[in-house]
MARMI-224260 format. One record per residue (C-alpha): x, y, z; residue in three letters. Coordinates in steps of 0.25 Angstrom, whole numbers. Last residue first. Layout:
! MARMI-224260
> X/Y/Z/ala
...
! end
This chain:
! MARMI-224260
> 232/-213/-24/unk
> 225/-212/-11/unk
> 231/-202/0/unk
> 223/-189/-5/unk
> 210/-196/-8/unk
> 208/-203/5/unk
> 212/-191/12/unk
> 203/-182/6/unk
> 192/-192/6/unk
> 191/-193/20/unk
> 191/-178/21/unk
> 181/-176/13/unk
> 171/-188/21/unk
> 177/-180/33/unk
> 170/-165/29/unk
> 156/-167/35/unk
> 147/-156/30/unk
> 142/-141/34/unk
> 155/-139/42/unk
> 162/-132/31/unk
> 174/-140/32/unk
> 187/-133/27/unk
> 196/-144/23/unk
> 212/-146/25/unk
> 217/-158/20/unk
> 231/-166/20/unk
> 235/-177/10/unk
> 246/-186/11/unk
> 250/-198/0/unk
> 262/-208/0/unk
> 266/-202/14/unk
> 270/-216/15/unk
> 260/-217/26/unk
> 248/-211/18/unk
> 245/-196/23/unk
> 235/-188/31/unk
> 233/-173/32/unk
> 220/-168/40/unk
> 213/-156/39/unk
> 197/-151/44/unk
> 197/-136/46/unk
> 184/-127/47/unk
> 184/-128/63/unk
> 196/-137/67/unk
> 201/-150/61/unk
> 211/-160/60/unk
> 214/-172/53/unk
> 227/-182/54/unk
> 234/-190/45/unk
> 237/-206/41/unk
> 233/-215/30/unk
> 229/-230/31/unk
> 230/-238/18/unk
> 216/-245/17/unk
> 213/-240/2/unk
> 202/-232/7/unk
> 212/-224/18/unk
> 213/-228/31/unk
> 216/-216/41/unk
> 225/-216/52/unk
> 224/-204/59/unk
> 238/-199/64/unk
> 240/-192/79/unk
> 256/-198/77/unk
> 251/-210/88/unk
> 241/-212/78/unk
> 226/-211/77/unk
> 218/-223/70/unk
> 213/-232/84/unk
> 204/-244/80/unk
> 190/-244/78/unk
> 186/-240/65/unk
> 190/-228/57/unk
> 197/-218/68/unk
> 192/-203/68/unk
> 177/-207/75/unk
> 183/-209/90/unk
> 169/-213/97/unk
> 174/-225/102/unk
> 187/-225/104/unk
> 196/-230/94/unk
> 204/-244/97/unk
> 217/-246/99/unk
> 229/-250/93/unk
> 237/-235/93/unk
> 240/-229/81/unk
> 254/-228/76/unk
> 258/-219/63/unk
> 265/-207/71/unk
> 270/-219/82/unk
> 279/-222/71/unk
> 286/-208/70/unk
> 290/-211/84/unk
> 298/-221/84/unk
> 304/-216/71/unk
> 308/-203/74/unk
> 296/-192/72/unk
> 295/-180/63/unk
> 300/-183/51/unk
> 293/-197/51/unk
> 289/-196/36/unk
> 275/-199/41/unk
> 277/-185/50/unk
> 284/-177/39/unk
> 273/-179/29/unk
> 262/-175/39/unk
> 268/-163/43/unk
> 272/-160/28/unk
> 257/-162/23/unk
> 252/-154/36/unk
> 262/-142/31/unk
> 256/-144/17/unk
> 240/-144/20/unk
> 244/-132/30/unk
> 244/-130/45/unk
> 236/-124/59/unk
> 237/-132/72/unk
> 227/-133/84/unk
> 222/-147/81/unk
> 227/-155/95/unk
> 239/-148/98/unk
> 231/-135/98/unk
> 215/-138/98/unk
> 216/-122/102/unk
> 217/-117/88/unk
> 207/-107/91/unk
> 201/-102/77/unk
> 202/-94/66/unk
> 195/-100/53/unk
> 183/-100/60/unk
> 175/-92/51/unk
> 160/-94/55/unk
> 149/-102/46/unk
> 147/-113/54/unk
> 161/-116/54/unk
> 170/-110/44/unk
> 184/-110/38/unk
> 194/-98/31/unk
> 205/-106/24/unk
> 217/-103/27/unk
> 229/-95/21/unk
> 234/-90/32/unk
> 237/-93/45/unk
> 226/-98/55/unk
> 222/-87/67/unk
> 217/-94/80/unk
> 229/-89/88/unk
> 225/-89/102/unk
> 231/-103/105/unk
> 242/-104/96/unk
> 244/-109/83/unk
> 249/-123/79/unk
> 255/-121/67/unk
> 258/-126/53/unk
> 261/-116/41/unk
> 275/-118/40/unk
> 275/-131/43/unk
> 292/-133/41/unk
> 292/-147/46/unk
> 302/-143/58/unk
> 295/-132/59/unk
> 282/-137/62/unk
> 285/-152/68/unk
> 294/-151/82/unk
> 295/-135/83/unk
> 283/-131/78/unk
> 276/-141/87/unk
> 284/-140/97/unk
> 281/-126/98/unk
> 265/-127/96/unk
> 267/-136/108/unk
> 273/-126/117/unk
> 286/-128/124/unk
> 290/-135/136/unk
> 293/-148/128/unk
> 286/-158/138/unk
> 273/-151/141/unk
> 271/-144/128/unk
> 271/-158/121/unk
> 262/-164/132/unk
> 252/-151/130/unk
> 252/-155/117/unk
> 250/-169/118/unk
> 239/-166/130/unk
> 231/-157/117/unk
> 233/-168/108/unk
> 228/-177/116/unk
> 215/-170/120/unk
> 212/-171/103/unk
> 205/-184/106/unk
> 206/-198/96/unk
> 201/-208/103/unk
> 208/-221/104/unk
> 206/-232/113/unk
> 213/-239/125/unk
> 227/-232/126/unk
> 224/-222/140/unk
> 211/-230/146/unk
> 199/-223/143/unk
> 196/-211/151/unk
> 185/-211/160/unk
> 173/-202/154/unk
> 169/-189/160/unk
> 181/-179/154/unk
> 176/-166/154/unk
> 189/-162/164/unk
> 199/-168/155/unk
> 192/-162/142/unk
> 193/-148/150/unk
> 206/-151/155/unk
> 212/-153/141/unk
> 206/-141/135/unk
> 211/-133/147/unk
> 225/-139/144/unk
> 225/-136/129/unk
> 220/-123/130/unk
> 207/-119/124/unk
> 201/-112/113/unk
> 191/-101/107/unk
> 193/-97/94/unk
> 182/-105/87/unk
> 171/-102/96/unk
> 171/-87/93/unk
> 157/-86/93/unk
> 150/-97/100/unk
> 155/-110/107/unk
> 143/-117/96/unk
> 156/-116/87/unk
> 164/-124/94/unk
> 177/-124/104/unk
> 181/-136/111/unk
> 174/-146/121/unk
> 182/-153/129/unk
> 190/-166/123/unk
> 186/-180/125/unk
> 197/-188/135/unk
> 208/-193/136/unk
> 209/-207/130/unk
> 221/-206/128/unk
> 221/-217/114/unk
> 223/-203/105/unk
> 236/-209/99/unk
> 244/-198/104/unk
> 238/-196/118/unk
> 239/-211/120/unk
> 256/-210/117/unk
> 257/-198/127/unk
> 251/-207/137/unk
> 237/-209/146/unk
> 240/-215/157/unk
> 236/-201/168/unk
> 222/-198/160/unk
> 216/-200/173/unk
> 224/-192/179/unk
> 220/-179/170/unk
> 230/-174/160/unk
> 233/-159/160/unk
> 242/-157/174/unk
> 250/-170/174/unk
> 253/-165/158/unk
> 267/-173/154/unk
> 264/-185/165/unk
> 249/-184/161/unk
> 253/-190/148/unk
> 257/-203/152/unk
> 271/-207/144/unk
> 267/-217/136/unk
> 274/-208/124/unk
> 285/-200/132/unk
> 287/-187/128/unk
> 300/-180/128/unk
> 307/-193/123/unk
> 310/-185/108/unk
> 301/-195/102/unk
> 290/-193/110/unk
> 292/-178/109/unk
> 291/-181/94/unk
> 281/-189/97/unk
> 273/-177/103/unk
> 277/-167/92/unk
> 269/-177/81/unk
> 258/-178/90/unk
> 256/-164/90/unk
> 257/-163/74/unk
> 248/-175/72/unk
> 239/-170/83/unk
> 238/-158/73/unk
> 228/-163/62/unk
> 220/-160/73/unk
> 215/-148/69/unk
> 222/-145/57/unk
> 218/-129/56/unk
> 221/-126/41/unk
> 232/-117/33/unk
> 230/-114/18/unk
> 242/-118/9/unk
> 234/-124/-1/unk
> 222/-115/-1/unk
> 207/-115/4/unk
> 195/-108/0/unk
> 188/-121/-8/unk
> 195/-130/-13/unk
> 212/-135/-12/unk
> 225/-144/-18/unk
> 238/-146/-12/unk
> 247/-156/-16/unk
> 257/-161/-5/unk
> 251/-177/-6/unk
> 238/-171/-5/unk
> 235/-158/0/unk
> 220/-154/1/unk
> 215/-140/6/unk
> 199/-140/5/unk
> 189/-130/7/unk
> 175/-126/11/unk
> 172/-141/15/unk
> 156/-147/17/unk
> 149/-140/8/unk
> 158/-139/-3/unk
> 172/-136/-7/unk
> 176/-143/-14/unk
> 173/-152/-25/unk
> 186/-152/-31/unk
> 194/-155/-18/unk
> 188/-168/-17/unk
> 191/-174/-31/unk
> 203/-167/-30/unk
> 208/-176/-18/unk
> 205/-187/-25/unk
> 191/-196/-26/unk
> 194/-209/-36/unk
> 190/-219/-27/unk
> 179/-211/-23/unk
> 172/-211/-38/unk
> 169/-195/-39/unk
> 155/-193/-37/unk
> 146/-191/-47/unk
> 139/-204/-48/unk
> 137/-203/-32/unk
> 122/-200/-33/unk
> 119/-190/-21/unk
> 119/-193/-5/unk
> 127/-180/-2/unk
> 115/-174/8/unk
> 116/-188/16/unk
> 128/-183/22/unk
> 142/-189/20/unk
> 146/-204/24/unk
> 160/-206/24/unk
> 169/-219/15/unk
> 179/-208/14/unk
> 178/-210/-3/unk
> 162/-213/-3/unk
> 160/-202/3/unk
> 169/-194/-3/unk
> 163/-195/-17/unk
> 149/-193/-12/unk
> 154/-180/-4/unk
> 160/-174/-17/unk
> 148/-178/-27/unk
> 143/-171/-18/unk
> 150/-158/-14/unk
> 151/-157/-30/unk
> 135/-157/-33/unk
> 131/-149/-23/unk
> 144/-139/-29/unk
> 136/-141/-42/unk
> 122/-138/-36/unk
! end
């Protein structure tokens, strides 16, 4: 009854925080929530875990604080939290006149990309305005045993969403929609004009260089995670080792501290000359494809540098990325200034909706 009671005077709290609607099951008095104005990072760790996340890994502005069976230093999957990563080494290449931004991207990958996506650019790939199409099906649990560690190549994965493909394609520019298939044609890009692997630029152009010690984007057939790390759960099964196959798109393995540094180094402009590091901020004036739920609104909210630009309550906009893989959900975002900058790492349960917390995570780490 006491942990009933802490899960929802929780909820109630976030709620009204994230401005998110939770199930009916937490429709109790809200006199003992925490007033949401005043909602901190704390606030949300002390009452976890509960039925919706098994653990928590907050770091905000480089202080580390945990619940549940999770320490400070453990390692997470970031699912997509890598497009920043990957879009990070293509500008680089960008600026290093390897890569040409409205360069068409067929003419780097003839044999990958289908005629009919013959205009799109390297720039529409970027800022998700393509318009390739949706990706094919990918692994799940209904797959059967062993679902989790099976995978696919980048190229068959890209010719099996080119050949499922019924609707006409958009024009190139028009809308955005965010799709993970360009990450996967960026990687294959970066490959394509370095001749070497994209795990190697990658370590080459942002790991090292940044000292992430405990960053990684592991090959195909390894679907171990270093430790410490949580241990995670779908449906009752232990699928802390799995496929990273989602690869230049979410394939990658980091810390709350090595994904504060990244994010730190890329707003300071560490990573990018000038011309370049302003494209990291810039979104493109279009509108959001119908369907698209990750922007607020209609109007585009993914940057050039594979950002999310997120309000916050007070109207400031924030910027970061969240990824997720089975038993994962992270993100890392940041004021402009840098001024505040939280990461998070939560273990969902998968009993429960987990995005009303992680509204209020990042609400509470970059206000004050």
């Amino acid at each position: 009854m006491r942990i009933r009671l802490a899960v929802t005077t929780l909820a109630l709290a976030i709620a009204v925080t994230a401005g998110a609607a939770l199930p009916t099951a937490a429709a109790t008095p809200a006199s003992s929530a925490p007033a949401s104005a005043n909602l901190t990072v704390q606030d949300i760790l002390d009452h976890l875990p509960d039925d919706v996340v098994a653990g928590a890994l907050i770091r905000r502005d480089g202080v580390d604080a945990t619940a549940g069976p999770v320490t400070a230093d453990a390692h997470a999957r970031i699912g997509s939290v890598t497009k920043a990563f990957t879009n990070t080494v293509v500008l680089q290449l960008v600026a290093g006149h390897r890569i040409g931004l409205d360069t068409p991207a067929r003419r780097y990958l003839p044999r990958v990309l289908p005629e009919a996506y013959g205009r799109v650019t390297v720039r529409q790939l970027l800022d998700h305005t393509s318009g390739l199409p949706k990706p094919a099906p990918t692994p799940v649990p209904a797959d059967g045993p062993g679902w989790q560690l099976k995978g696919v190549a980048p190229e068959k994965f890209l010719r099996d969403s080119f050949a499922a493909a019924t609707d006409a394609p958009p024009a190139p520019g028009s809308e955005q929609q965010y799709n993970g298939l360009n990450s996967f044609v960026l990687g294959l890009i970066v490959e394509r004009v370095t001749g070497h692997s994209f795990t190697d630029e990658l370590q080459r152009r942002i790991i090292r260089p940044l000292h992430l010690r405990h960053t990684s984007l592991p090959a195909a057939d390894d679907p171990t995670i270093p430790s410490p790390h949580a241990q995670v759960y779908l449906d009752g099964q232990d699928v802390t080792e799995q496929s990273p196959y989602p690869w230049a798109e979410g394939g990658m393995i980091s810390t709350a501290a090595d994904l504060d540094r990244f994010i730190t180094a890329l707003f300071r402009g560490d990573l990018l000359p000038s011309a370049q590091q302003k494209l990291v901020f810039e979104v493109p004036n279009v509108k959001s494809a119908a369907g698209n739920t990750n922007c607020t609104g209609q109007a585009a909210c993914y940057s050039m540098g594979g950002l999310l630009r997120y309000q916050l309550p007070s109207g400031e906009y924030a910027w970061g990325k969240t990824g997720s893989r089975p038993g994962w959900d992270n993100g890392v975002f940041a004021t402009r200034d840098l001024r505040h900058r939280v990461v998070y790492s939560l273990n969902p349960t998968g009993t429960g909706n987990d995005l009303p917390y992680i509204k209020a995570i990042v609400n509470a780490g970059l206000t004050g």
